[in-house]
C-alpha positions in Angstrom: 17.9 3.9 -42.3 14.4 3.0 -41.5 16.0 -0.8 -39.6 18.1 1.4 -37.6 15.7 4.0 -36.0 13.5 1.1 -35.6 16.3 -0.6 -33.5 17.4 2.7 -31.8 13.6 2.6 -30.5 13.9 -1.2 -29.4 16.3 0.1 -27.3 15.1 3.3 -25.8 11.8 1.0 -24.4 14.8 -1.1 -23.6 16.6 0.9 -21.2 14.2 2.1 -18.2 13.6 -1.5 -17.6 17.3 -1.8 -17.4 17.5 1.4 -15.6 15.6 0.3 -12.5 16.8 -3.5 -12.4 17.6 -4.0 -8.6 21.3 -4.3 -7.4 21.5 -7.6 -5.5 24.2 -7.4 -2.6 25.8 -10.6 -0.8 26.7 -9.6 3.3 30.2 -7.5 3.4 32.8 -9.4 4.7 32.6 -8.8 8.7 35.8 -10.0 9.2 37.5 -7.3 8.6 35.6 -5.2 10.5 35.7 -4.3 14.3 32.6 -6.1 16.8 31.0 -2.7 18.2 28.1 -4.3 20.3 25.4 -6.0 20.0 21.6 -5.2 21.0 18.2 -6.3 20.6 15.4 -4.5 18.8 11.6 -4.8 17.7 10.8 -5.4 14.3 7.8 -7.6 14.2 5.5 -6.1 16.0 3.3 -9.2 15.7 6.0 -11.4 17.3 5.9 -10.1 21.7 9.1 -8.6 23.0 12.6 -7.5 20.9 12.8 -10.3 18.4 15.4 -9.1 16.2 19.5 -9.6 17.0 21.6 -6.2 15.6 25.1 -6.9 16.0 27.2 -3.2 14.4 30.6 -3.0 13.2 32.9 -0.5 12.3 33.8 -0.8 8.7 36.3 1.3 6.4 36.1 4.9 5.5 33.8 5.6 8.8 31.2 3.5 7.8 28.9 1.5 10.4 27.3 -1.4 9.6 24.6 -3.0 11.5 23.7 -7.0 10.8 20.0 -7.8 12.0 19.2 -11.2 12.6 15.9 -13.2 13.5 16.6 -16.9 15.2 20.2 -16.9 14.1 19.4 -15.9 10.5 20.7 -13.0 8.6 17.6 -11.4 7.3 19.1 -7.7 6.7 22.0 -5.0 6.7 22.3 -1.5 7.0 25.1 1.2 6.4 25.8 4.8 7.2 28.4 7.3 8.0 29.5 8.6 10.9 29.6 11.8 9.6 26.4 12.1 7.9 24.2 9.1 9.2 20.8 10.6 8.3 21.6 10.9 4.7 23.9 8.2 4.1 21.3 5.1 5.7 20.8 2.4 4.1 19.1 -1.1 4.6 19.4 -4.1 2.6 16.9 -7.5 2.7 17.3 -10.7 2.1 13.9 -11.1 0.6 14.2 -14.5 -0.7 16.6 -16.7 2.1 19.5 -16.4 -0.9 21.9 -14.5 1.0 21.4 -11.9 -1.6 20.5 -8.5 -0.3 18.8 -5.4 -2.0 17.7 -2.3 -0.9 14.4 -1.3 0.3 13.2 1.8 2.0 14.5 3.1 4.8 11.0 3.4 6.7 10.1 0.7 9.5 10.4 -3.3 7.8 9.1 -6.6 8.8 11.2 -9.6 9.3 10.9 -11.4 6.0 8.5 -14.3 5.2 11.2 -17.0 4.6 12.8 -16.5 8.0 9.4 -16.7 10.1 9.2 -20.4 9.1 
């Protein structure tokens, strides 16, 4: 009996490490998707003038994605829903030059170290 509690608690401490492990995303497949535009924005305010490629696409369901990109790199994503786009925002990095994305906060972002070199 005593074993078993003592490995019920093992996994309890376990579990908010588990709990809060971050989702890594590869880039949707834009394909399938329908070319909206493309613009230019500002996202390194150290680098002068709109540095930062944002191509959007019109994906399934009503969703809108938008691909950022910083000297022909892929650095980020975002997604949100027509209907609801200030709730349903999100952005997702490529933090390490992988192609694997995760999400950070929605709040202004700097182009990521490994695409500046």
């Amino acid at each position: 009996m005593r074993t078993l509690a003592i490995l019920a608690l093992a996994v309890l401490m376990a579990a908010p490490s588990l709990t809060y492990a971050q989702q890594l995303l590869r880039l949707p497949n834009l394909e399938s998707m329908k070319h909206i535009t493309t613009r230019d924005s500002e996202h390194a305010t150290d680098i002068p003038g709109k540095e930062t490629a944002m191509d959007f696409y019109s994906g399934p369901e009503g969703l809108v994605y938008t691909v950022y990109a910083y000297r022909g790199r892929t650095i980020a994503f975002s997604t949100h829903s027509n209907s609801d786009p200030q709730k349903s925002y999100r952005v997702y990095m490529d933090l390490t030059g992988k192609g694997l994305f995760q999400q950070i906060n929605s709040g202004p972002w700097q182009i990521p170290a490994w695409a500046r070199r």
